[in-house]
OpenMM code with the backbone's topology and positions (N, CA, C; nanometers):
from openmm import Vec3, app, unit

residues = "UNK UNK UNK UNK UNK UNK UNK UNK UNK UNK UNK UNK UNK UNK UNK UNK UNK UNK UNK UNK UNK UNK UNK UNK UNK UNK UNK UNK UNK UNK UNK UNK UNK UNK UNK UNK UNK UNK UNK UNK UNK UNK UNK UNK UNK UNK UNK UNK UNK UNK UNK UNK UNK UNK UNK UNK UNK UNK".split()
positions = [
    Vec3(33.4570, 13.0249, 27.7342),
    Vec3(33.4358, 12.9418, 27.8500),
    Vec3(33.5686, 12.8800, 27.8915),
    Vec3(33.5992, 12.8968, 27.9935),
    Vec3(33.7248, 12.8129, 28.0676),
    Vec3(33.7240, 12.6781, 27.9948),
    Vec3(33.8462, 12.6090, 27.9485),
    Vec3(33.8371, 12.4332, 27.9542),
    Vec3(33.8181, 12.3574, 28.0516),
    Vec3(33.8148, 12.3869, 28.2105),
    Vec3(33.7730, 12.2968, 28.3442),
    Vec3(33.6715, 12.3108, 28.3187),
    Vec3(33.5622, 12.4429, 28.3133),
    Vec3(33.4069, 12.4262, 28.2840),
    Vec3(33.3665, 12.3514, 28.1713),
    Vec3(33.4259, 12.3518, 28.0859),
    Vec3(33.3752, 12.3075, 27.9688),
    Vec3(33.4133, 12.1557, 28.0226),
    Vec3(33.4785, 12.1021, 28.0522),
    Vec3(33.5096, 11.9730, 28.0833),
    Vec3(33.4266, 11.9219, 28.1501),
    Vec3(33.4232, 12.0250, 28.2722),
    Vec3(33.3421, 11.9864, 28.4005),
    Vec3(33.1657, 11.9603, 28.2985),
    Vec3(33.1334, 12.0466, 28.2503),
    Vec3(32.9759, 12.0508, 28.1893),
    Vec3(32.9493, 11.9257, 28.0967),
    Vec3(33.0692, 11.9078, 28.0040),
    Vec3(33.0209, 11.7710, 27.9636),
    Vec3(33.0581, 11.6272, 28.0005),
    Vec3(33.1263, 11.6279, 28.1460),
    Vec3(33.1020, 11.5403, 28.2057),
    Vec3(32.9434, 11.5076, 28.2865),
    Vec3(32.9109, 11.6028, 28.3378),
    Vec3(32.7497, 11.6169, 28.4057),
    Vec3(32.6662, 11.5915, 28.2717),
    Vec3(32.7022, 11.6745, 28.1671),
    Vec3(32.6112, 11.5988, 28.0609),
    Vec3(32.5596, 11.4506, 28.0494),
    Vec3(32.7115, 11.3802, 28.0399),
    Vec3(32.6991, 11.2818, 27.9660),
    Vec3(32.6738, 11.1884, 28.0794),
    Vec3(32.6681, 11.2006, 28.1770),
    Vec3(32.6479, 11.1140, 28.3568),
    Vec3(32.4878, 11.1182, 28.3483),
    Vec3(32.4428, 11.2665, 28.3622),
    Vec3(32.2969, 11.3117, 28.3517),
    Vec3(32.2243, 11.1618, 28.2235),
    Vec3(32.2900, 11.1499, 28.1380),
    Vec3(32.1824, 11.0687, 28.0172),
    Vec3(32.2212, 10.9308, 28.0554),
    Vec3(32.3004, 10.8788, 28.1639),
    Vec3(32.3417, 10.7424, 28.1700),
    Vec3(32.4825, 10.6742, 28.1661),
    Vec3(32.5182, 10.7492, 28.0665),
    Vec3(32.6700, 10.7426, 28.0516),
    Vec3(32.7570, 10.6975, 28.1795),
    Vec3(32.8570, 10.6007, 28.1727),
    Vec3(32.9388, 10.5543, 28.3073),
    Vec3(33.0551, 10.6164, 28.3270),
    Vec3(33.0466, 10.6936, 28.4115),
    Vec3(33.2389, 10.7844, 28.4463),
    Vec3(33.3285, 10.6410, 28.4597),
    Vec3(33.4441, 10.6534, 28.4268),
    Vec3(33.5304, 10.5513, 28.4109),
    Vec3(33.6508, 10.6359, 28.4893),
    Vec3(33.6729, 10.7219, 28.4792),
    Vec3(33.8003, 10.7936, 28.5299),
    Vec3(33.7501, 10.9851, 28.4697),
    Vec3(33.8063, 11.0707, 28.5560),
    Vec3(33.8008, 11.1949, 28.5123),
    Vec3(33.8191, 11.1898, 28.3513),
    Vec3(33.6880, 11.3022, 28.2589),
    Vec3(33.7558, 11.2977, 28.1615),
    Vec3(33.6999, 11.1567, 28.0738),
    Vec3(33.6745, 11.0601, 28.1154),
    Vec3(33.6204, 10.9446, 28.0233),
    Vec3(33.5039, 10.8718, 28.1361),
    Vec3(33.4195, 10.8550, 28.0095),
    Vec3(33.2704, 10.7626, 27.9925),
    Vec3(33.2418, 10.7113, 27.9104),
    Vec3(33.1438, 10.5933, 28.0125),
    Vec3(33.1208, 10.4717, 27.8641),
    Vec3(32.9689, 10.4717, 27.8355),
    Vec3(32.9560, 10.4033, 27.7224),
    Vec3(32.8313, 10.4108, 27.7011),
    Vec3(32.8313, 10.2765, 27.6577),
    Vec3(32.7045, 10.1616, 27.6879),
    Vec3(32.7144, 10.0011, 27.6837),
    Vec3(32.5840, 9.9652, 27.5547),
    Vec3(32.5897, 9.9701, 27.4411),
    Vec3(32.4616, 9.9747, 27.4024),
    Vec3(32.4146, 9.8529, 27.3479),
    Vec3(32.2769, 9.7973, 27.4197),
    Vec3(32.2060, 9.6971, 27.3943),
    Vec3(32.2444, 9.6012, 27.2857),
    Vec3(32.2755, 9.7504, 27.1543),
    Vec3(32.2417, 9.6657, 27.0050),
    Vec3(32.3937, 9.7036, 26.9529),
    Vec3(32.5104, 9.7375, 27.0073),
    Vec3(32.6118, 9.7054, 27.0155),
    Vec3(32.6937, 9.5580, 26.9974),
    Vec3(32.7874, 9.5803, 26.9081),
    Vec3(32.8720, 9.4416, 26.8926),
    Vec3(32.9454, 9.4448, 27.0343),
    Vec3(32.9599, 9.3395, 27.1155),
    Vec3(33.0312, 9.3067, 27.2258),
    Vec3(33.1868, 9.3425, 27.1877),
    Vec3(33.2547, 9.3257, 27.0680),
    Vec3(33.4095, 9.3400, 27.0920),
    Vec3(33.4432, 9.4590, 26.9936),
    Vec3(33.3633, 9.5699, 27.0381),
    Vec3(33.3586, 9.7291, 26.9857),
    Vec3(33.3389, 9.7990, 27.0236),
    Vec3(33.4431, 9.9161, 27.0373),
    Vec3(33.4206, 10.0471, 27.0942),
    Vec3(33.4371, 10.1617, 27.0272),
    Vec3(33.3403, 10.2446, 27.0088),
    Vec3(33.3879, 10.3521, 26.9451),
    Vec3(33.4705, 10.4592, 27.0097),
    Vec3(33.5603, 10.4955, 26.9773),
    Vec3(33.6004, 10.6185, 27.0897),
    Vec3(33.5971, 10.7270, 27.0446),
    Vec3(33.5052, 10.8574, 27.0515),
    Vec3(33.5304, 10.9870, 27.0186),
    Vec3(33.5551, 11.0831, 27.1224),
    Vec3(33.5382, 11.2303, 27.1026),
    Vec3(33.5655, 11.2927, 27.1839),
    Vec3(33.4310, 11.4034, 27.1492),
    Vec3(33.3604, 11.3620, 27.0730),
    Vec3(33.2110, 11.4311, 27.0685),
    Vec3(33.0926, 11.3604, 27.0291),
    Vec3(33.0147, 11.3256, 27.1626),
    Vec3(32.8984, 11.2379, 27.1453),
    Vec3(32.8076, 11.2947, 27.0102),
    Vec3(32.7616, 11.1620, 26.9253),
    Vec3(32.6790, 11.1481, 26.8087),
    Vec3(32.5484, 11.1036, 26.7963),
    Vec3(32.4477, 11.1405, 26.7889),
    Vec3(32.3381, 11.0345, 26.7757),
    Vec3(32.3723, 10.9438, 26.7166),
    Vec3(32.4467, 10.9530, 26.5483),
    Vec3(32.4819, 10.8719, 26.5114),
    Vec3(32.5201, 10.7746, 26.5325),
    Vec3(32.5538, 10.7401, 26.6504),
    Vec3(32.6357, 10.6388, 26.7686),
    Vec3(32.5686, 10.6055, 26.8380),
    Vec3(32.4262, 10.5890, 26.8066),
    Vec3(32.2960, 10.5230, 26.8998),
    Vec3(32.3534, 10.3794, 26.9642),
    Vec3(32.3680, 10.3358, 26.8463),
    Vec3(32.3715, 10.1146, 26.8636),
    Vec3(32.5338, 10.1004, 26.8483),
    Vec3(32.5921, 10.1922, 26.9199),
    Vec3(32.7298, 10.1566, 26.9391),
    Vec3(32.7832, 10.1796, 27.1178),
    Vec3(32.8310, 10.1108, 27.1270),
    Vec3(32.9124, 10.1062, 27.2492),
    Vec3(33.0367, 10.1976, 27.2517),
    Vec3(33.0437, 10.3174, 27.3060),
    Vec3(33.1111, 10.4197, 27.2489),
    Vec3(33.1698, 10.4652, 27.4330),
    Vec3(33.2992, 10.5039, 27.4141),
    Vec3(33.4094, 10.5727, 27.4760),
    Vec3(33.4231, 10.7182, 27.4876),
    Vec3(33.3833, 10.7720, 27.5766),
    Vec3(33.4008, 10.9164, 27.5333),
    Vec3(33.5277, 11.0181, 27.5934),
    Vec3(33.5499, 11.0228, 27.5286),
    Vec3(33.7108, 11.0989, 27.6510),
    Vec3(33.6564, 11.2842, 27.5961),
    Vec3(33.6716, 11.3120, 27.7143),
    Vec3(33.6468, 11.4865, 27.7221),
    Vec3(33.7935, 11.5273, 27.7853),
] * unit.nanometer
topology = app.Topology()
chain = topology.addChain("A")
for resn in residues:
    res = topology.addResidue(resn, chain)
    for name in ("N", "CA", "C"):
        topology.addAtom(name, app.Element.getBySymbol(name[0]), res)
């Protein structure tokens, strides 16, 4: 798969479930049961990362 598609697809992914575009390439995710002065940042969404407030850069 090209890397623009692949980029492009898990940006629509992660928009599609809620996720906030912040800039091409990064989304946030705000979660309820999240500590306010924490972010996780990966570059591959986790369930594991339910009750975290998480950064995603693609």
């Amino acid at each position: 798969m090209l890397p623009n598609l692949e980029q492009e697809l898990a940006g629509l992914a992660a928009e599609s479930i809620g996720w906030l575009p912040l800039e091409n390439g990064a989304y946030l995710h705000i979660s309820s049961e999240g500590k306010d002065d924490r972010v996780v940042i990966t570059g591959l969404p986790d369930a594991g990362l339910d009750g975290e407030n998480v950064l995603l850069l693609v």
